[in-house]
C-alpha positions as CSV (number, residue, x, y, z in Angstrom):
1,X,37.9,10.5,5.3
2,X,34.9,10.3,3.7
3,X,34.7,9.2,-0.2
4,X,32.0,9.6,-2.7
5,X,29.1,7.1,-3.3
6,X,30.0,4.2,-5.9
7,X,27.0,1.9,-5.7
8,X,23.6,3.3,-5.7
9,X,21.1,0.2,-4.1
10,X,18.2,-0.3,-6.2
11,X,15.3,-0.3,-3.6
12,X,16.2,2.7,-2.4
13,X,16.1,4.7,-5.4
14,X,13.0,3.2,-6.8
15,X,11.1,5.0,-4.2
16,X,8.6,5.4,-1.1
17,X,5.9,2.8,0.0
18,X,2.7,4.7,-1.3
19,X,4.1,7.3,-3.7
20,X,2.6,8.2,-6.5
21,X,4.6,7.6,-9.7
22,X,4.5,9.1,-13.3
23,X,2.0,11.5,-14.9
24,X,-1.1,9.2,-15.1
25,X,-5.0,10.1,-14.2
26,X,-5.5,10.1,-10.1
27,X,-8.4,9.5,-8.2
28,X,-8.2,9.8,-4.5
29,X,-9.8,10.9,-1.6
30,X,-9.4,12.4,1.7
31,X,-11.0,10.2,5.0
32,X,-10.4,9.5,8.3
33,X,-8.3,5.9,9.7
34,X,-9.7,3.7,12.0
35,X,-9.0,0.2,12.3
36,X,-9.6,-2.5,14.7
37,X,-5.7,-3.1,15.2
38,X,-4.2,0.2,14.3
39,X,-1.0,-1.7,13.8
40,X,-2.9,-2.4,10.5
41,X,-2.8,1.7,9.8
42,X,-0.1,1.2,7.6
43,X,1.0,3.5,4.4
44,X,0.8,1.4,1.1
45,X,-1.8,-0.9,2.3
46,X,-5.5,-1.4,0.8
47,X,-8.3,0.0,3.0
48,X,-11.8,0.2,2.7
49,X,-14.4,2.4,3.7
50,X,-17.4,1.7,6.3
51,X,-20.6,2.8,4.9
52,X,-22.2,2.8,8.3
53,X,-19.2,5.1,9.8
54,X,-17.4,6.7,7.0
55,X,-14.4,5.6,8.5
56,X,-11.1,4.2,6.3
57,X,-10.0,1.1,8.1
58,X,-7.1,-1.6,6.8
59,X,-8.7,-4.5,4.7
60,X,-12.3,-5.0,4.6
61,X,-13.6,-3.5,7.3
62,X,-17.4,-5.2,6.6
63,X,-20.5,-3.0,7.1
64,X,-20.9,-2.3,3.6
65,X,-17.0,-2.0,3.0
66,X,-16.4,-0.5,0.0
67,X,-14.0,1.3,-2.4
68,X,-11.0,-0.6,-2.0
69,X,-8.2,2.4,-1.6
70,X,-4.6,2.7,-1.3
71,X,-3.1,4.9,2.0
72,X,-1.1,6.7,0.0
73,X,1.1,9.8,0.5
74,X,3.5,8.8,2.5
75,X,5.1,12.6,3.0
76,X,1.8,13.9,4.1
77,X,1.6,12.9,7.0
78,X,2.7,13.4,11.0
79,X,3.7,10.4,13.1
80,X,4.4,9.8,16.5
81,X,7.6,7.5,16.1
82,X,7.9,4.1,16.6
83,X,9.1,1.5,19.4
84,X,12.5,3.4,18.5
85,X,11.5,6.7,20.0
86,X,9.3,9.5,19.1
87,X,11.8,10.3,15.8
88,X,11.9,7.0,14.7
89,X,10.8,6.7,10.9
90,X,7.7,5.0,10.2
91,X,4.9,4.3,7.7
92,X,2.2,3.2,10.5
93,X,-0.4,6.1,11.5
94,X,-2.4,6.2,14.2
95,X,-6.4,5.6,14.2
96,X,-8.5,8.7,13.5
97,X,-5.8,10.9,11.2
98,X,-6.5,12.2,8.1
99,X,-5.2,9.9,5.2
100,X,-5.5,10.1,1.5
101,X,-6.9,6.9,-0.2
102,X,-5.9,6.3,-3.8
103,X,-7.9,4.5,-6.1
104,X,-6.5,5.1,-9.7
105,X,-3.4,6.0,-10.7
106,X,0.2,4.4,-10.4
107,X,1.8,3.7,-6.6
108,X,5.1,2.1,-5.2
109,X,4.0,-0.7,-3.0
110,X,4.9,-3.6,-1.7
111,X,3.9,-6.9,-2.0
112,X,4.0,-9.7,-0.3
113,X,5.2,-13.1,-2.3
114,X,7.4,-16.1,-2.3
115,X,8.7,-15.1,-5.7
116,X,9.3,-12.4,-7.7
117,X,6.4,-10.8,-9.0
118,X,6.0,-11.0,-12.8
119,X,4.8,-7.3,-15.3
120,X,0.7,-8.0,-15.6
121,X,0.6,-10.2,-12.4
122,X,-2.9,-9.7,-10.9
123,X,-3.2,-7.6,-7.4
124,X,-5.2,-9.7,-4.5
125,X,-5.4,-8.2,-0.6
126,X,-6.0,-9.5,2.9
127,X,-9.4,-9.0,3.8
128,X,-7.8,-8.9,7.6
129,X,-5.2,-6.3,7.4
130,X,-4.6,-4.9,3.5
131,X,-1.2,-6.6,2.8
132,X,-1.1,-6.6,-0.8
133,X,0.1,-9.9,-2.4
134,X,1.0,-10.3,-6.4
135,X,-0.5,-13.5,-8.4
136,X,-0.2,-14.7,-11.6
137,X,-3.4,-13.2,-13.8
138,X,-6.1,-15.2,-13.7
139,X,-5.3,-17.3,-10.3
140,X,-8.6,-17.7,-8.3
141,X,-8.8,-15.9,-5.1
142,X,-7.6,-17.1,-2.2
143,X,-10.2,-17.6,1.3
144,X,-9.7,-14.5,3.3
145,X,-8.4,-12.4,0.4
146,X,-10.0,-10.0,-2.0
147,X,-9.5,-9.1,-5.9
148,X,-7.9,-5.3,-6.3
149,X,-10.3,-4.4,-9.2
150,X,-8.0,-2.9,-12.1
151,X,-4.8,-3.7,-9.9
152,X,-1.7,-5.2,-11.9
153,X,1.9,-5.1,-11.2
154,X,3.0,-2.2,-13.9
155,X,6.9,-1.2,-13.8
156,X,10.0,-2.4,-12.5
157,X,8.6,-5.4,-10.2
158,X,12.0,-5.8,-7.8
159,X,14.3,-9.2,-8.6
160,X,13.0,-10.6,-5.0
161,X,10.3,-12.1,-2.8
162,X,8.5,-9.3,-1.0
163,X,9.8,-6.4,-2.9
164,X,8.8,-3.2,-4.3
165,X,6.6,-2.5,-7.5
166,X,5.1,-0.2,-9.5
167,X,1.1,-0.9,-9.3
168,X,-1.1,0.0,-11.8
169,X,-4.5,0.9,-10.2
């Protein structure tokens, strides 16, 4: 017998990697993924686009990268599964799909830190693959990394290393 729900889990109602959130301006753009390691094509991540190409790849993809983005709308797109099977959920797209790349407005993302990120805390990337990472304001740039003009943690940063926030882009 099955009984109604009594606890509702907190990152699972705040929402979808790459969503966009709240009535707020948007910017974004339509383009075309390609990345070196497509395992890198990841919704939520930053990506940049190849002047030379006009290709979106994860990171910076050099060449006059520029326009760091957002992947964003995660429900837009098609995928063709995972290592699960064909049906198997997943936020990774395959190289040359249409994506939509977000740069203004507010997003769920994720971030990668060893604590829990702070309201106002400063957004840095991975040059290598776009993982986003959350720093204090102000804290100098790691090597390999890259500053996510404009990008701040906003709303309802997640009580936990590595969690969910609302970005402010």
């Amino acid at each position: 017998m099955s009984s109604f729900q009594s606890t509702v889990r907190y990152d699972l109602g705040f929402g979808v990697v790459g969503e966009i959130r709240l009535s707020y301006p948007v910017k974004s753009q339509a383009g075309v993924i390609y990345s070196a390691t497509p395992a890198n094509n990841v919704v939520g991540r930053v990506f940049t686009q190849n002047t030379t190409s006009g290709l979106w790849g994860a990171g910076n993809v050099g060449a006059g990268g520029v326009t760091p983005s957002i992947l964003s709308q995660p429900k837009e797109y098609t995928t063709s599964g995972g290592a699960g099977g064909a049906l198997t959920p997943t936020l990774t797209m395959l190289n040359e799909q249409e994506g939509v790349f977000l740069s203004k407005g507010m997003i769920v993302l994720q971030v990668l830190t060893t604590t829990t990120p702070s309201l106002g805390d400063d957004l840095h990337f991975q040059q290598a693959d776009g993982q986003i990472i959350a720093v204090a304001p102000g804290t100098a740039v790691a090597s390999g990394n890259q500053l996510l003009a404009l990008g701040a943690v906003y709303m309802f940063p997640q009580p936990n290393a590595n969690g969910l926030i609302l970005a402010n882009l």
